[in-house]
C-alpha positions, -999 to 999 in steps of 0.1 A, spaced: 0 0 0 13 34 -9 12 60 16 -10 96 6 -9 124 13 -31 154 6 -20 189 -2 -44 224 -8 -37 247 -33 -63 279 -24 -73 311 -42 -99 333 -31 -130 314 -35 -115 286 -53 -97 250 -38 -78 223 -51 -72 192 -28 -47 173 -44 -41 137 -29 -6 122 -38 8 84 -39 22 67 -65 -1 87 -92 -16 127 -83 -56 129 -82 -74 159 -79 -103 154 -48 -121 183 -53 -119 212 -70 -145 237 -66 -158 260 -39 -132 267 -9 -136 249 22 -120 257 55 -103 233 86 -82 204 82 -90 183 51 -67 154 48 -91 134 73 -121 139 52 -110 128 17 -119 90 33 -153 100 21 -147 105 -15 -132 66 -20 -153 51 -45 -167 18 -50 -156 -9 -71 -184 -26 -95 -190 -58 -110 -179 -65 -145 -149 -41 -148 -114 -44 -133 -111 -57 -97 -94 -25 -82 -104 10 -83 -83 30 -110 -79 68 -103 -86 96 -130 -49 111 -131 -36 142 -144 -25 123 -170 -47 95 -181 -27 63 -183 -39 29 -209 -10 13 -185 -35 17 -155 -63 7 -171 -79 41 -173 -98 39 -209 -100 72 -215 -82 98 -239 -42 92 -230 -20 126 -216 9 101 -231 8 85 -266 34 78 -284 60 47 -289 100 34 -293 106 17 -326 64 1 -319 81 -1 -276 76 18 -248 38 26 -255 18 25 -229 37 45 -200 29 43 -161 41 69 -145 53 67 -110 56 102 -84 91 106 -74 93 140 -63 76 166 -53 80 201 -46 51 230 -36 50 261 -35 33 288 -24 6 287 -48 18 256 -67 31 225 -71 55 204 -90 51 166 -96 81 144 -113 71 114 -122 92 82 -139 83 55 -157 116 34 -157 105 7 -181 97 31 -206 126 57 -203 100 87 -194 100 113 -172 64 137 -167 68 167 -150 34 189 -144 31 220 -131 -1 231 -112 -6 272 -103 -34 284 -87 -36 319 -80 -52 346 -62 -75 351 -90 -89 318 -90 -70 314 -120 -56 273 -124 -30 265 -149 -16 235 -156 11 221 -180 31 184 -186 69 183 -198 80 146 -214 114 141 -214 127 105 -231 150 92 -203 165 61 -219 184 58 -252 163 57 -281 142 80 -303 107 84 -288 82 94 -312 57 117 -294 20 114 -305 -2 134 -282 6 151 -251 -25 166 -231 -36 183 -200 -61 165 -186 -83 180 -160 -111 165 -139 -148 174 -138 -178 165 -110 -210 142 -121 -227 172 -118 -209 189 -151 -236 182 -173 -238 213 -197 -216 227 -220 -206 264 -240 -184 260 -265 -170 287 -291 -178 283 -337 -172 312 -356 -156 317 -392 -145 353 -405 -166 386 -398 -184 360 -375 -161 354 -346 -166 340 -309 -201 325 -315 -212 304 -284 -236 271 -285 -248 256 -259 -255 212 -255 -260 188 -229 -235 168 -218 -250 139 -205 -230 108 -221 -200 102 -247 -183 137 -248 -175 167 -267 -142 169 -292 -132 203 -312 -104 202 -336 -85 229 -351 -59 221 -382 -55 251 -397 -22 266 -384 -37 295 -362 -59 301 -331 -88 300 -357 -115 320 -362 -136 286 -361 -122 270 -332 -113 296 -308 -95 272 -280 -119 275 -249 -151 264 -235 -168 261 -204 -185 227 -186 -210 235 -159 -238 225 -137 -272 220 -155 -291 256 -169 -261 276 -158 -259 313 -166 -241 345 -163 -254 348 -124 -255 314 -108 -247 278 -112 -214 258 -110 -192 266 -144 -156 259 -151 -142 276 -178 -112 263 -202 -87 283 -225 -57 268 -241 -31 289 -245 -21 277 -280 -19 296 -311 -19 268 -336 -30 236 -343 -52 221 -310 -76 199 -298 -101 201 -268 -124 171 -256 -147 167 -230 -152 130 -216 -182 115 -200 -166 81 -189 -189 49 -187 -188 50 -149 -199 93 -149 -169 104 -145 -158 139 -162 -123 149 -175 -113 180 -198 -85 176 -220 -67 199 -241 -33 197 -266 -11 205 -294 -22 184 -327 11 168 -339 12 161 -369 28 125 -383 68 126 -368 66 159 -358 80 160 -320 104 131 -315 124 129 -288 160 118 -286 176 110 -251 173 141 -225 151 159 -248 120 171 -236 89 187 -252 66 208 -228 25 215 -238 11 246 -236 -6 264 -206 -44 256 -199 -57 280 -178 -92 270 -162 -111 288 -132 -142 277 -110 -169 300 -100 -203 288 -80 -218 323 -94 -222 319 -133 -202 334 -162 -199 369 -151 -176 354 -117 -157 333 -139 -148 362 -162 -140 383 -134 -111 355 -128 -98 355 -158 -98 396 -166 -82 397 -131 -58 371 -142 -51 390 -179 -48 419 -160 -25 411 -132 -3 381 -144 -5 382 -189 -5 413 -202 29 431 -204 41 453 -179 44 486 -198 9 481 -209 -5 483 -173 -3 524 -164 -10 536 -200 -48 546 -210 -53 528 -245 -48 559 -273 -79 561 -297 -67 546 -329 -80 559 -364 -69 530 -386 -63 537 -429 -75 499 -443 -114 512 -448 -104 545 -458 -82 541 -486 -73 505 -491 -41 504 -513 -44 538 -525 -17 558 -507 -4 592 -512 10 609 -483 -4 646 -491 -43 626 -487 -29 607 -457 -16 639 -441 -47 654 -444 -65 623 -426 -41 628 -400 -48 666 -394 -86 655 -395 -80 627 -374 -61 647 -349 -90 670 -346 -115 642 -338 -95 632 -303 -79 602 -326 -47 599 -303 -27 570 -328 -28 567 -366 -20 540 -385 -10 534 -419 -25 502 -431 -13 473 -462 -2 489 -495 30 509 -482 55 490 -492 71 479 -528 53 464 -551 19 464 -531 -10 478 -550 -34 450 -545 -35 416 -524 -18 398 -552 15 409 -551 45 427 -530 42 407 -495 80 395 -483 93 427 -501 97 450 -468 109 483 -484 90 516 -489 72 520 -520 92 550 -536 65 557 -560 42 562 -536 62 580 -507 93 597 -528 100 617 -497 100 583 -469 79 581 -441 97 608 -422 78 636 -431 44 617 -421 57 603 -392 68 635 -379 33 652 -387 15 625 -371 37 635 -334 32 672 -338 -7 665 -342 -1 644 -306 -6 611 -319 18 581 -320 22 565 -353 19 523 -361 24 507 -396 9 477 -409 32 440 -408 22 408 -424 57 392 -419 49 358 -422 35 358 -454 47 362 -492 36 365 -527 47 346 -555 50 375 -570 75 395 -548 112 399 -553 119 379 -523 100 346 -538 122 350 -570 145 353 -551 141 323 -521 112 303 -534 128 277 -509 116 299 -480 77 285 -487 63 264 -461 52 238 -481 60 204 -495 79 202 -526 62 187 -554 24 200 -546 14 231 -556 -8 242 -521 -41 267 -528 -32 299 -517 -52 320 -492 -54 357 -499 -35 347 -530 -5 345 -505 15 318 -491 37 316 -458 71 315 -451 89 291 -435 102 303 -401 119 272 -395 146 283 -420 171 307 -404 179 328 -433 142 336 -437 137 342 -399 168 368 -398 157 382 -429 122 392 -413 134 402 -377 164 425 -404 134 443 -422 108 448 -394 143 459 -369 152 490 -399 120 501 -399 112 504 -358 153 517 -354 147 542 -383 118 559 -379 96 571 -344 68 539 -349 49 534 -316 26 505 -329 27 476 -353 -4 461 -364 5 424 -371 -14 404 -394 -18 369 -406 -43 366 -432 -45 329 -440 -45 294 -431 -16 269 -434 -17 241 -455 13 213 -457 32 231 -433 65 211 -437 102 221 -434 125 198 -456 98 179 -460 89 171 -425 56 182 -409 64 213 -390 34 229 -379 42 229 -340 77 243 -344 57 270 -372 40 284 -336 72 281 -318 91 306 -343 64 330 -349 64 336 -309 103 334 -311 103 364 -338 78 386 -317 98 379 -284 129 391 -308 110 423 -317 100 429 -283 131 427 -269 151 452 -291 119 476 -288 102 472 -256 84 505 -262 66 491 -296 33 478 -289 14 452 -311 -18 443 -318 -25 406 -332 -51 405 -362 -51 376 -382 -80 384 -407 -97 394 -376 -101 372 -351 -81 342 -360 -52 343 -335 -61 353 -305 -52 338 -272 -33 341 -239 -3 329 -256 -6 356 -280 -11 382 -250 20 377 -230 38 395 -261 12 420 -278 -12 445 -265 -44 445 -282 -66 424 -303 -83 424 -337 -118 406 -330 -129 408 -358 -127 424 -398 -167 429 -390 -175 465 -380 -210 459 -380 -226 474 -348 -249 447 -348 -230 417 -355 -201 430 -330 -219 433 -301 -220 390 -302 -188 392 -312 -174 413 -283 -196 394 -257 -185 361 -267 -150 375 -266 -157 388 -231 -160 358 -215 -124 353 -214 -109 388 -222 -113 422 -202 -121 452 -225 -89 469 -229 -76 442 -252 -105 442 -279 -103 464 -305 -135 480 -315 -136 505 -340 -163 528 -358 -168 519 -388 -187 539 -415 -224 539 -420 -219 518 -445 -205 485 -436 -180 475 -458 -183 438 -444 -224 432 -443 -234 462 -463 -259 472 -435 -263 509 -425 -265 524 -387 -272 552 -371 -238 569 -353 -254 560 -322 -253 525 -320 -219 528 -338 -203 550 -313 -220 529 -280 -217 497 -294 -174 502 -298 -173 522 -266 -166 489 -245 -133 484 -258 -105 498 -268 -116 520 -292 -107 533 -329 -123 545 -358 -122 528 -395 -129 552 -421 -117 584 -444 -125 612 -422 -114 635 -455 -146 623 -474 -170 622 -437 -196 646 -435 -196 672 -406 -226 656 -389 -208 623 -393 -175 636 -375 -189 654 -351 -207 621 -341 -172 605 -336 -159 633 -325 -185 628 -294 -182 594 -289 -143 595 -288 -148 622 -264 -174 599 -245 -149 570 -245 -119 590 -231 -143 603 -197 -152 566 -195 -120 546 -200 -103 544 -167 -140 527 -155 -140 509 -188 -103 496 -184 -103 488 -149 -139 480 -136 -152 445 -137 -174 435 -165 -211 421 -159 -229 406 -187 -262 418 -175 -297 394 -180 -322 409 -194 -363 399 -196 -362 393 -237 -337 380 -255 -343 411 -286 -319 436 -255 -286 429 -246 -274 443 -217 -234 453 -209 -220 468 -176 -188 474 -161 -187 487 -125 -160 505 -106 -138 480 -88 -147 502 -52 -185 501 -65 -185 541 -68 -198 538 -108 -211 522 -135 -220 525 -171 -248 502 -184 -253 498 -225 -288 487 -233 -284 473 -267 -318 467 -285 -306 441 -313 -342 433 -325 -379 442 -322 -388 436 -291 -405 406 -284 -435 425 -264 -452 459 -264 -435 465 -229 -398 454 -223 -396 442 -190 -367 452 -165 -332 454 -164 -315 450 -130 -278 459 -119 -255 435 -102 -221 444 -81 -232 479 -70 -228 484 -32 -260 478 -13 -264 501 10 -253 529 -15 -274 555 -29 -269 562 -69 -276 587 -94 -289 576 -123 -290 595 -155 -288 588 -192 -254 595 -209 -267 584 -245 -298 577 -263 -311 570 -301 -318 607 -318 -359 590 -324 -357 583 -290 -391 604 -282 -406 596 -315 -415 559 -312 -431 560 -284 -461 580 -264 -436 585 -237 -409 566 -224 -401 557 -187 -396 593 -168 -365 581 -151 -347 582 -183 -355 619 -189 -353 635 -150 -329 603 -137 -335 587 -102 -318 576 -76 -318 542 -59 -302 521 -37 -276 496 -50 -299 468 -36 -328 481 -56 -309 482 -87 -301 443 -82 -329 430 -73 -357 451 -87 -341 474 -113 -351 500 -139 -382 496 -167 -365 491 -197 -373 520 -223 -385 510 -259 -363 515 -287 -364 505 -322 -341 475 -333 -306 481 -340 -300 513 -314 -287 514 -282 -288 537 -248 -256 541 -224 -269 549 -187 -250 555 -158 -248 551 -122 -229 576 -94 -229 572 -62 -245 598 -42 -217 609 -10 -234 598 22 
């Protein structure tokens, strides 16, 4: 008999009791519990039933066929067909503080598994396994996963679709038996298959029910599964996909998965965010990041496209300067040979024709106006027609002898190769040392297909140099900032985050199809990462028209830019960004700081957003209306996470210009405003005005001094 014994990890609200013997099981993990605990884990020994094996087998952190746990394996993989199916046995152990460290050896098969396990004061967990092939030998490396275990009473699941202009879609299904697998092959985060979901307790919601929510911090290929074993048992797994011989192992080599971050709440969606934005907050996002408001951008793609001439572009600078627009950036078509999407990409040098006198002059109107200046990337991509393919068509990633469809009419370079790596790090290092660039907007507009180097599937190591390259930037220019677009949303993750600062949700600037966007983005991400622009009245992606209203609300809750000419914008139209820029400057220290509640709301046509001061002394509600409503009267809305003994001012910031019109009269408390207590606001709340479909209201709460 083994001897156990039973170690805590403990957030805020959140527990892990860990019990340890030859193998590590997680007891419990879910609400915090106080006393001594290693005496009461007798009562979570389970039976053993007739018809299966004789002894009870334990769901590990790292499933093991060698136990005789049939479910998905942490380890697959083999010697020359040996070596197989490892058992892993606990050797050593250290903890920490808020974490532990397990090594484990299986002798036989010449493996060592080291996981790490972090819990945090956020209630954030993260976990990762490291193989190393102890023995001589190559050891071929199939799948490597983090497993994580789930109670009976996991029976419901949200999980993320999407494609492009449609990102961060949520569905909901039981989970009752069988289980739940999501694959993504396509080289990127993916705007299909962002990697997260969350498992919780039957009909849970953004208030109440058990929920623990799952993000892998991958940026390529991946796969997530959710397993209901025979017996009712629960496990989450999540890994790299590697491809045929892609990771294998020679003696003392090691290969180490990803991060999966998870957290626990027993309040519903809105407390798991809060765990995560806390976490992105505190632990991810860079440290020079942190004390900086997030400048306004105006970004040049919807404006011009690929026709550049610096006299036009100066003028949208002086006219974006005079709208609040505190960074400008010059999108694709700036460099040699780019006048479409066909050609140019992999030639990083200025287009002469189209600035004879450099960037310099541009650069240094852009600073006088008080804005900072970023330029567009796409570094990992090329044209076949670009002097750098005629050049090195050996820098593809691809497999010789195919001829691969092309995405974007591009292709992507292989940064396996060094030459190609330096060269990109040499061209995007001139232009930050040379010239007074604050911000780069990197993009990756396609998927990858036969992502080999000399022949060998690479895809994994594809990932691995892409963040190697950033890191390099980073570190010669700490002071650049990048956001990470990839046609949108299609690489966006917590892997990403550690090394840029904002995100592209989405190429979408459709009011109305954004505000699902940025919702299902906000389960996992706080505001001041998510890009969310003003677009034109004209959406360039859906072809829909809105009023500047629900434009300027709707990308309020973000970090916010505009997308358009402002050259060829009507006064009425700029002064309508001009106010909602203005609007978004007086609100983004609540906006960027506060936690965010995704408010319920008594018809499913509203949608209700709020983020409320961390010391409870504000808030600012949006009351999206996204279709007719479903009756003549629209219910209520009520506040969460105000104080409750705390009176509050309530008054109307925003509102449809037909706001009066619809209607006989609307409720009085959005023309005079009220005041109430913080517990009236939660539990009985505010009649919800009418308003026509597709417009939105912004109201806000102060608290009254005592």
């Amino acid at each position: 008999m083994v001897d156990k014994k039973v170690i805590t990890l403990s957030g805020q609200q959140t527990q892990i009791v860990l019990e340890l013997g030859e193998y590590a099981e997680i007891l419990h993990w879910g609400k915090k519990i106080g006393g001594e605990l290693a005496g009461q884990t007798l009562s979570l020994s389970r039976p053993v039933p007739y018809g299966r094996l004789d002894t009870d087998v334990a769901m590990t952190l790292s499933p093991e066929l060698g136990r005789g746990i049939f479910s998905s394996p942490g380890v697959e993989g083999h010697r020359d067909g040996q070596d197989w199916a490892p058992v892993f046995v606990i050797r050593q152990v250290e903890q920490g503080r808020n974490g532990v460290l397990i090594e484990s050896d299986d002798c036989v098969a010449g493996l060592r598994l080291t996981t790490e396990l972090l819990l945090d004061e956020h209630d954030v967990l993260q976990t990762r396994h490291t193989l190393t092939n102890i023995k001589t030998g190559v050891y071929q490396v199939n799948h490597l996963a983090n497993t994580l275990p789930l109670p009976a009473r996991a029976k419901e699941l949200m999980t993320y679709y999407g494609r492009w202009v449609h990102e961060f879609q949520t569905v909901r299904q039981p989970l009752l038996q069988g289980g739940y697998q999501q694959e993504n092959r396509r080289g990127r985060t993916s705007h299909e298959h962002y990697p997260a979901l969350v498992v919780g307790t039957p009909h849970f919601d953004e208030m109440s029910g058990d929920v623990w929510g799952f993000h892998f911090a991958w940026s390529g290929n991946h796969r997530l599964r959710v397993d209901v074993k025979a017996d009712g048992r629960r496990a989450m797994q999540a890994e790299v996909i590697y491809l045929p011989g892609e990771v294998a192992l020679n003696e003392g080599e090691s290969v180490t998965t990803p991060w999966l971050y998870a957290s626990y709440s027993d309040m519903g969606l809105n407390d798991m965010s809060h765990h995560f934005h806390a976490h992105v907050r505190h632990v991810i996002l860079p440290n020079d990041f942190k004390n900086k408001p997030r400048p306004i951008h105006l970004n040049t793609w919807e404006g011009i496209y690929f026709d550049h001439d610096p006299h036009y572009i100066l003028s949208m600078a002086e006219q974006a300067a005079q709208m609040g627009v505190e960074r400008f950036i010059i999108d694709d078509g700036w460099f040699k040979g780019r006048n479409g999407d066909k050609a140019g990409l992999g030639d990083w040098f200025l287009c002469e024709e189209k600035y004879p006198n450099g960037l310099q002059p541009i650069i240094e109107r852009v600073n006088q106006l008080g804005m900072e200046f970023g330029l567009w990337f796409e570094p990992e991509m090329i044209n076949k027609d670009s002097d750098l393919f005629r050049t090195h068509p050996d820098w593809l990633l691809a497999i010789e002898g195919y001829e691969q469809p092309t995405g974007r009419h591009q292709y992507v370079i292989d940064l396996q190769n060094d030459e190609a790596f330096h060269y990109l790090f040499e061209r995007l290092d001139h232009f930050l040392s040379t010239y007074h660039i604050a911000y780069i907007k990197w993009d990756m507009n396609r998927e990858v297909v036969q992502p080999a180097h000399f022949g060998r599937a690479a895809a994994h190591q594809q990932t691995v140099r892409y963040y190697q390259l950033v890191d390099k930037v980073r570190a010669e220019h700490p002071h650049v900032e990048i956001e990470s677009c990839a046609a949108g949303g299609g690489r966006i993750d917590f892997e990403v985050l550690k090394r840029t600062h904002r995100f592209w949700p989405s190429d979408n600037n459709d009011a109305l199809e954004r505000q699902t966007i940025q919702r299902g983005m906000s389960y996992f991400f706080p505001p001041e990462v998510m890009g969310c622009h003003i677009g034109a009245s004209h959406c360039h992606s859906t072809r829909r028209r809105h009023s500047i209203e629900f434009r300027g609300l709707t990308a309020l809750f973000g970090h916010m830019g505009i997308e358009l000419d402002p050259v060829k914008e009507e006064q009425a139209e700029k002064q309508g960004f001009e106010r909602y820029i203005e609007l978004h400057k007086m609100l983004r220290p609540l906006l960027h700081s506060g936690k965010t509640w995704r408010v319920p709301s008594d018809d499913d046509a509203h949608q209700i957003h709020a983020v409320v001061a961390n010391d409870q002394s504000e808030a600012v509600v949006l009351i999206a209306q996204l279709a007719m409503p479903t009756n003549s009267l629209s219910g209520h809305f009520r506040l969460p996470g105000l104080a409750a003994e705390a009176i509050y001012r309530v008054t109307v910031l925003d509102k449809p210009s037909n706001y009066q019109e619809i209607v006989s009269y609307q409720p009085p408390w959005t023309e005079s405003g009220c005041e109430l207590s913080g517990a009236w606001c939660e539990s009985v709340g505010l009649t919800m005005p009418i308003l026509d479909a597709e417009s939105a209201m912004l109201v806000r709460f102060e608290r009254v001094p005592s």
